[in-house]
N, C-alpha and C positions, 0 to 999 in steps of 0.2 A: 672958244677954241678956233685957232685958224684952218684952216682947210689942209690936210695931212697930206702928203706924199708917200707912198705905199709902196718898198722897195719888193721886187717881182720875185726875187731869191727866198721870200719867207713870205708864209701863209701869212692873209691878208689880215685873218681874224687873230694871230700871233700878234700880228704888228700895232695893230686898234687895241687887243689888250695891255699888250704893253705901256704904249702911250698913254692909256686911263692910267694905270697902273701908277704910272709916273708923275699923272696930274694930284693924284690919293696922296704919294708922298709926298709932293712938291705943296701941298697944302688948299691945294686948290676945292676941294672936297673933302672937310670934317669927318671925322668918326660922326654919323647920326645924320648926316645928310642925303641929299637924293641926287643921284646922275641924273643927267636929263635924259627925256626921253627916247627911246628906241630910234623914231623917227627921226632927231633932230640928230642926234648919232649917227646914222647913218648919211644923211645929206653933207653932214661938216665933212666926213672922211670919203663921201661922193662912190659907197659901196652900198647892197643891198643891206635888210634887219637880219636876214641870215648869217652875215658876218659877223653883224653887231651881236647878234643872239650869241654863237659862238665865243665870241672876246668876251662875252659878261660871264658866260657857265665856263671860263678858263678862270674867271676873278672869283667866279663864286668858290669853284674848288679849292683855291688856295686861301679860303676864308675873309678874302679881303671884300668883298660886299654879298649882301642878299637879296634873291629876286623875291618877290613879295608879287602872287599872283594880283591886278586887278589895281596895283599900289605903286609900283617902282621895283629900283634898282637904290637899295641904299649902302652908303658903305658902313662895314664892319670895324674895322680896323684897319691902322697905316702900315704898311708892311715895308720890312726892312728895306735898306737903299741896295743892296748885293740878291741876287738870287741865291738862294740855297741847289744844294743839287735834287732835292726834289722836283721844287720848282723847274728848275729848267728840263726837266722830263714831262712833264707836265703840258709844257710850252710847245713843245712835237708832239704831239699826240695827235691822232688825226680826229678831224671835227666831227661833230652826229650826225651834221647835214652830209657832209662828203660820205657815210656811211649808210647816208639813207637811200640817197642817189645812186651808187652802187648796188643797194639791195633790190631799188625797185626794176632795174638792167637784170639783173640775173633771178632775181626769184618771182618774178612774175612769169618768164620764160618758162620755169620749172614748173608753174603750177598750171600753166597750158601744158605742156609737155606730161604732167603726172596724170591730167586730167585724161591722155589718152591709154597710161599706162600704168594707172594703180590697179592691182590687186583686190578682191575681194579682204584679205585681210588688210592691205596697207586703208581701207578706207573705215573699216572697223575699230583701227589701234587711232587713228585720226575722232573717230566718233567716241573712243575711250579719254584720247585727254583732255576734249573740251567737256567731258560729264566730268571727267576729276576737277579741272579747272572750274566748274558753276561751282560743286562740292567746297573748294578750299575759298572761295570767294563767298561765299555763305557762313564758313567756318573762319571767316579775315585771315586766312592761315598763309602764310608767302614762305612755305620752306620748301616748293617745288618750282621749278623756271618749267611752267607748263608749254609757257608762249615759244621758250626754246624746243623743246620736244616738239609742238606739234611743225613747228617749219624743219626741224630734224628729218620725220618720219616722212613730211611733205618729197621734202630732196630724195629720202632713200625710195618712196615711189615713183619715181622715174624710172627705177630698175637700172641706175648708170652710177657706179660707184666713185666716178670723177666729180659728176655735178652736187653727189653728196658730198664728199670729203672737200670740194669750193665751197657751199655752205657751213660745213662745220671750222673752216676757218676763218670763213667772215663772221660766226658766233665766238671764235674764240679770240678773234682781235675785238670785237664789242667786251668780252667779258674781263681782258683785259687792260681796257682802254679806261683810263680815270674820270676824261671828260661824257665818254656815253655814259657811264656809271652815272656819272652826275646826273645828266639829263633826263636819265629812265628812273631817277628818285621823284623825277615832277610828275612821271605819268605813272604811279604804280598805286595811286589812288582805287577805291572800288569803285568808283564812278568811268574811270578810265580804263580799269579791268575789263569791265563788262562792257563799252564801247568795243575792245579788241577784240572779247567772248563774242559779240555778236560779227563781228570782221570774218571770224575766223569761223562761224556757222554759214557766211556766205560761200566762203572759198569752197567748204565742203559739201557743201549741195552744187555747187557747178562740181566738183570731183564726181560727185553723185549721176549727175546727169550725163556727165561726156563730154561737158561743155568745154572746149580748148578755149574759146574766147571769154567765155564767162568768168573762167575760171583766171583766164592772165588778168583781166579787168575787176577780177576780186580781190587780187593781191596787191595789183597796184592800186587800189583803191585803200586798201586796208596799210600799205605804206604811206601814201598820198595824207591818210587820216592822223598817223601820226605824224608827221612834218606838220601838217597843219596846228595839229596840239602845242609841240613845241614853239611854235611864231606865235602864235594866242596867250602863252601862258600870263605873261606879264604886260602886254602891249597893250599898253593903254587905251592907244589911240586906233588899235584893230577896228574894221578889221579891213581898212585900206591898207593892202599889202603890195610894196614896189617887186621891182624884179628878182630873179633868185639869181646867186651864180650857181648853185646846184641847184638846177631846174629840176623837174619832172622830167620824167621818160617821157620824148615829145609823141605823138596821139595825133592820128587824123582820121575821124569821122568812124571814131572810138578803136581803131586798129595801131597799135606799135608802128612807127615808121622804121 
């Protein structure tokens, strides 16, 4: 592949999808073959694996290839030369990373901020959905969004009905966004449950304590863990990881700048 040119008017990880997209039907990649890898992806088109990760879970939801933890990126099928209109909704959508970056900005804040102003109950109904949450994870059962309630309940403990109603609409542009849908299928494992089960017992023992900083460094940690997951899932060649353009919330000498 020659080195791409990345017009600034469209997301970066649109434009790298598309071009694979293009290379699938132009024949360049069989039904049953393998894309190369993450890393070399990213260097040809001279953007971070974040992007690239993004442009592949835009291919994956439209069926045209599959990530394969540990294995690749293979394609599925050659998909038609026209976008359908699905597709092109699909292609807007905003990315997981740009949504993760955003979360760890505002609900890490909040969970400093709750830690000075939860309630004897908002700390109780918090200690109630991670007992449902071990419960339904013991039971394999996934017919409650626990992870969503307890950052719900998290927000309405600030006691500030604005910072909640921000959180329940950056839940509700996650719930319905196709490509986080996509991405929260890789991590909805019980191996990865119980990583977050355990995330989310840290946050609530700095709630516990008072801790305002323990408590924003719990949540950006417990953000920080899934971005992490996501860039691992399939990267072979992890876990030499280049730059992000949706960094981390920058952090000096463990304090929010």
């Amino acid at each position: 592949m020659d080195k791409a040119v990345v017009p600034a008017e469209k997301k970066q990880y649109q434009e790298i999808g598309e071009d694979l997209r293009a290379q699938i039907i132009q024949g360049h990649y069989p039904v049953g073959s393998r894309l190369p890898p993450e890393r070399n992806i990213a260097e040809t088109y001279g953007v971070s694996r974040t992007i690239v990760r993004e442009a592949l879970l835009m291919l994956e939801l439209q069926g045209t290839v599959d990530i394969r933890q540990g294995s690749g990126v293979y394609v599925m099928r050659i998909p038609e030369e026209h976008e359908n209109e699905e597709e092109r909704l699909l292609t807007s959508d905003v990315g997981p990373f740009e949504i993760l970056q955003a979360r760890q900005l505002l609900e890490s804040n909040i969970a400093a901020f709750a830690a000075k102003m939860a309630t004897r109950a908002d700390i109780d109904n918090l200690r109630r959905i991670i007992e449902q949450e071990q419960r339904a994870i013991a039971a394999n059962d996934n017919s409650q969004d626990n992870s969503k309630m307890f950052h719900l309940v998290l927000a309405g403990a600030t006691q500030n009905q604005m910072l909640l109603a921000t959180v329940e609409s950056v839940w509700h542009n996650m719930d319905s966004s196709p490509l986080w849908q996509q991405f929260n299928a890789h991590i909805a494992s019980r191996a990865y449950r119980l990583k977050w089960l355990g995330d989310r017992q840290t946050i609530l023992a700095a709630l516990r304590r008072r801790d305002v900083m323990g408590a924003w460094q719990a949540m950006f940690q417990h953000l920080e863990n899934v971005k992490k997951s996501l860039l691992e899932l399939s990267d072979e060649d992890a876990p030499d990881f280049d730059g992000y353009l949706f960094d981390s919330v920058p952090i000096f000498q463990g304090k929010p700048v």
